[in-house]
N, C-alpha and C positions, 0 to 999 in steps of 0.2 A: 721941881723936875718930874717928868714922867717915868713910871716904870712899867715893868711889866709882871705881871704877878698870874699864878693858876691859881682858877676857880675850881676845876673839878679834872678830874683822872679817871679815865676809865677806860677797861682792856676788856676782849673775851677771855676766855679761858687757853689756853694755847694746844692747841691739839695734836697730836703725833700724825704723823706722813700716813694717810691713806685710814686717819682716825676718823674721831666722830664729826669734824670739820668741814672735812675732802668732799663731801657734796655740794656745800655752800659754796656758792660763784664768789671770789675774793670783792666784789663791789660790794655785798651784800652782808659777807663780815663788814668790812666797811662803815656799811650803813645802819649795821645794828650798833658799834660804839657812840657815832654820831646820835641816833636817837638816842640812846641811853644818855650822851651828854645834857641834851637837850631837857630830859625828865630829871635829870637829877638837881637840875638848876633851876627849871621852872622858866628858862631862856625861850624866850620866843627867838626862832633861828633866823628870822628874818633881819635881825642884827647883827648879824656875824658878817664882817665885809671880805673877809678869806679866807679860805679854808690851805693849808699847804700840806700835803699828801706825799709822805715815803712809802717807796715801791722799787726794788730792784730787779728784779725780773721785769719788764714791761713788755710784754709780748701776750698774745692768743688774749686770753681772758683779764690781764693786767695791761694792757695798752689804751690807745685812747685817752691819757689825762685818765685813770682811774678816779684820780681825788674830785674829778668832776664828777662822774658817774655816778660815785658813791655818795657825794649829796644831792642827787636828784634820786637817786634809788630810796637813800631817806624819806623821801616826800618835803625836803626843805622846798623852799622857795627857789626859783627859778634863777632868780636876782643874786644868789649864793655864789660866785666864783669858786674857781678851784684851779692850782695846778699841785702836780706832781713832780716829786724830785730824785736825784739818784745822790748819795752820795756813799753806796753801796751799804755794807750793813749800819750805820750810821745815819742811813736817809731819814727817820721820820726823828732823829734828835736834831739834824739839823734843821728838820722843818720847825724844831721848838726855835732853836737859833734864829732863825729868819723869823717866826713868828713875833716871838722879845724885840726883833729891832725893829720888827715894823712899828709896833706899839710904840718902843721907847721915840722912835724918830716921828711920830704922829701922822704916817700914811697911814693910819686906821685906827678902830680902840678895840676892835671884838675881832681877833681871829680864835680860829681851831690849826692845832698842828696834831698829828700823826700818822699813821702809815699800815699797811698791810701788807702780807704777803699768803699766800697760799703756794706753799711748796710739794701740795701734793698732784695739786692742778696746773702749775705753770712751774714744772722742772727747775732746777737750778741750771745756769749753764744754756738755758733753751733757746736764748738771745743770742750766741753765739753758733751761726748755719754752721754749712759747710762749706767747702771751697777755699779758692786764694782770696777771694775778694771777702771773704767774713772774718780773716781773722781780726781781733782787738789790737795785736801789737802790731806795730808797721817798720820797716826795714829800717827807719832811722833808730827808732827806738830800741830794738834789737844791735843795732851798732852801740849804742850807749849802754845797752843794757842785754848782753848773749842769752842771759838765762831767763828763761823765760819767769815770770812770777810764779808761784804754786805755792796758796793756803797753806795743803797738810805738807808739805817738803819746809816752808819758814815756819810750821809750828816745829817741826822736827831740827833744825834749824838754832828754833830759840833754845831747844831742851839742852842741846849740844852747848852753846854757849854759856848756857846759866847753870850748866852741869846738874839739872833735875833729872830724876831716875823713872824710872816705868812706875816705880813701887810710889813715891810723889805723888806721880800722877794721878794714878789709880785713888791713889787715896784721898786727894784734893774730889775727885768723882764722886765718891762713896761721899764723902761728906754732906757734897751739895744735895745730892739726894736726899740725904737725912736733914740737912736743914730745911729742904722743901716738903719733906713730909708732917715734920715739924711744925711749917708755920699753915699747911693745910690744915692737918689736924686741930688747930690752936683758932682755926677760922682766924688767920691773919691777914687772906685774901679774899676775906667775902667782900669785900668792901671795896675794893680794886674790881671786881669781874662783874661783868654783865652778861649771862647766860645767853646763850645760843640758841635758837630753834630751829629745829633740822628736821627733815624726813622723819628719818631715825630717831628722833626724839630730841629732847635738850640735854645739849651739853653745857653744864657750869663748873664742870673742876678741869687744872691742868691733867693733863693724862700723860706724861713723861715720865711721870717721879715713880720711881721703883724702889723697891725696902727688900734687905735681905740680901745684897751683892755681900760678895766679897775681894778683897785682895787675889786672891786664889781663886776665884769665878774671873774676876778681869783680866788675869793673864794667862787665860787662854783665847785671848781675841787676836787676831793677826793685825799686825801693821802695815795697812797696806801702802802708804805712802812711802816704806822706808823699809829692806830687807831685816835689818838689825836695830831697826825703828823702837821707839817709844809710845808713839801716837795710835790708837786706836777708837774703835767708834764707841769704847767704854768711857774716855778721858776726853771726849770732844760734843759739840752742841749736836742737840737734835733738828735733824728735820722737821720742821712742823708749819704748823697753820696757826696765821691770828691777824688780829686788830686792836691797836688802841688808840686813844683821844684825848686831847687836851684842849683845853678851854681854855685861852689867853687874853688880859685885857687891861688896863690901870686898875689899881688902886681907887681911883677918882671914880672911873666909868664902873666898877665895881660897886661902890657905893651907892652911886644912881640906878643901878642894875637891880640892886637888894641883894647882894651875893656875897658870899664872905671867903674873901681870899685863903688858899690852904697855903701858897709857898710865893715866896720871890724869884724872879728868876735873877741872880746876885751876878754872875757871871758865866759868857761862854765863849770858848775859845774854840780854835783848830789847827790843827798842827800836822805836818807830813815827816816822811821818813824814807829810807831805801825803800824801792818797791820790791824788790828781791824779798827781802825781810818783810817786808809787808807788814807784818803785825807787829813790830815795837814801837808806832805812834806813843800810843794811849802814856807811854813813860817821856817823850817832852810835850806832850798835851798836858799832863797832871804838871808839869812845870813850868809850862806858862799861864796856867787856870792860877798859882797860888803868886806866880808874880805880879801877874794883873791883880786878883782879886784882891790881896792883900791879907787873905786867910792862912795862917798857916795849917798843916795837914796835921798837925796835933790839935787843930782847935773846929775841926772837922769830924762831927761824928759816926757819919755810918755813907758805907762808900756802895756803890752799884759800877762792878769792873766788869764787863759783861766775860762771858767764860766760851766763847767761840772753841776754844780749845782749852784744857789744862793749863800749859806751859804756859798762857800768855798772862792770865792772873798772878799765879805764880813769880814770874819774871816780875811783871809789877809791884810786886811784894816785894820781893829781893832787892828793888831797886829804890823804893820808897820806905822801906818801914814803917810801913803800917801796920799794924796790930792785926791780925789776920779775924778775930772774933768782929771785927769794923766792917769787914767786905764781904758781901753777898750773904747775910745771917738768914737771907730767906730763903736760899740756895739761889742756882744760876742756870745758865743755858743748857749746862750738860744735864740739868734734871726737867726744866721745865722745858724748854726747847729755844731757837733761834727762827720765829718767822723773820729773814730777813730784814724787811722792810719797813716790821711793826716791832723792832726791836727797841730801838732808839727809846721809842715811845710810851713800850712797857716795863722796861728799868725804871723812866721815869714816872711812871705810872705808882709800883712800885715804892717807890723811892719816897714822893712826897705822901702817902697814906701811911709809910712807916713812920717817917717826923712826926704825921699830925698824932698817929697811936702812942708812939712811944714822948710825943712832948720835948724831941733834941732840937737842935737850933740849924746845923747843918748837913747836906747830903752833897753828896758831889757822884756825878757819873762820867764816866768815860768807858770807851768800845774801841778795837781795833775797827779798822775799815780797808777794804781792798785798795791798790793802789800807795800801798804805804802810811795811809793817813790817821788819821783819831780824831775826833772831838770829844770836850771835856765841859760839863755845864755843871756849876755850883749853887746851889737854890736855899734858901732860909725859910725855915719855917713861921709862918706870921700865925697860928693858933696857941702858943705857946703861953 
């Protein structure tokens, strides 16, 4: 049987809104993961028969098929396809998903999946103009559905329902930070990042992770989604900038390749939910990943729940018991940041460099995504 397995992971560093990032054109982050793929395997790209590219924003400087853009801005070969996908913050895991089943279903042996986004150059929201004719919701769907969607009102939303406190909150924050400082400090992600070259010099570390908050520093941040709110930009992901890459392909073609597999792709699901609530997918995504997969969540070692906000980790905790030491030990979005688009990509980035360091057998990710939705992908480690 064929499968599908990653050769190689690799992300830039994620850069805070209007950081050391924000001058690089988003093709050209892009283009610097793709070559880095390319050198770290010794892959001639000329083999790669797809590239699938997450991008949520696609407008001004992210429009156009970016994932095309961005392998010719590499200097790959001409013959390189590409498109690009939306599946909102979720876009470049599912580009892993599509990736896995091209393989597995043998329309190809050599793709790449990941995604970009540059939030300091192409706004969040920019895609949506003005006027009657731009809005996203359409008069049916407001009959089905009055209130409109809103991110920070269903993170506020979840807090309400799972009865998590500000003080939670804050504190689930303060962590990630510290376990991002943690595993920088510890060079736990030299090996996951491929430096940047900028104007301005090269940036190779996250630049979000801050040391020395407190409980009492984060609650004097206002909430602005909510008068008597919870949620603020203390307990929620960073704006930022990045790119990551994966390299997808058999076992078999692997072999012929001269490349030694890091993880399997074991399973991947997707799952919807209220779109009101928007973000409680990722809790029956992780319930149909363990009924397909046939893993159970005890025999799962170390989880990537991306942290879009607080509450929503949180809630999946409370909902799963999971061993909270199990999920995001390297911290998560609210320290390192959330490029949109290149999110998917660098949990899983992440994720399988942690297996092959630490020697455990399973990683599993899941992320809310707009629209209600989640995907959840389960991977094994084959270095072990």
């Amino acid at each position: 049987m064929r499968d599908a397995v990653i050769c190689q992971a690799v992300r830039t560093p994620v850069g805070r809104r209007n950081g050391g990032l924000s001058g690089t054109h988003p093709a050209d982050l892009s283009a610097t993961v793709l070559m880095a793929l390319a050198e770290r395997t010794g892959l001639d790209p000329a083999v790669v028969e797809d590239v699938f590219w997450g991008c949520v924003t696609q407008v001004g400087e992210q429009t156009l098929n970016i994932g095309r853009t961005a392998v010719l801005a590499a200097g790959w070969p001409t013959s390189v396809p590409a498109t690009t996908m939306d599946r909102q913050c979720g876009s470049s895991q599912q580009a892993l998903a599509t990736a896995a089943a091209t393989v597995i279903s043998g329309q190809a042996d050599v793709v790449v999946a990941g995604g970009v986004e540059s939030m300091s150059r192409v706004p969040m929201g920019s895609t949506v103009g003005a006027g009657e004719h731009s809005q996203p919701y359409s008069p049916l769907f407001h009959r089905r559905f009055p209130d409109a969607p809103h991110q920070g009102l269903a993170a506020e939303m979840i807090a309400a329902r799972w009865s998590l406190s500000r003080q939670q909150l804050d504190e689930f924050a303060l962590a990630s930070h510290a376990r991002a400082a943690h595993a920088r400090d510890a060079g736990a992600s030299k090996s996951e990042i491929a430096a940047v070259s900028t104007d301005g010099g090269t940036v190779s570390v996250d630049e979000g992770i801050r040391q020395g908050g407190t409980v009492a520093s984060l609650a004097q941040l206002r909430t602005p989604f909510q008068a008597d709110g919870v949620v603020t930009a203390g307990n929620a992901s960073q704006i930022s900038d990045g790119a990551a890459a994966l390299l997808i392909t058999t076992s078999e073609r692997a072999r012929g390749l001269g490349l030694t597999p890091m993880a399997r792709i074991h399973t991947t699901v997707v799952a919807a939910d209220d779109p009101v609530w928007m973000l409680t997918a990722p809790v029956p995504a992780t319930q149909r990943l363990v009924q397909r997969s046939g893993v159970a969540l005890a025999e799962i070692d170390t989880f990537e729940v991306n942290e879009a906000f607080a509450s929503i980790p949180l809630m999946w905790l409370a909902e799963t018991g999971v061993d909270p030491a199990r999920v995001n030990p390297d911290g998560g979005a609210i320290a390192l940041g959330h490029p949109l688009g290149a999110s998917g990509a660098r949990l899983m980035t992440t994720l399988v460099h942690r297996l092959v360091a630490t020697g455990q057998r399973f990683g599993m990710q899941t992320m809310c995504e707009g629209g209600g939705q989640a995907n959840a992908t389960l991977v094994e480690n084959l270095q072990r």
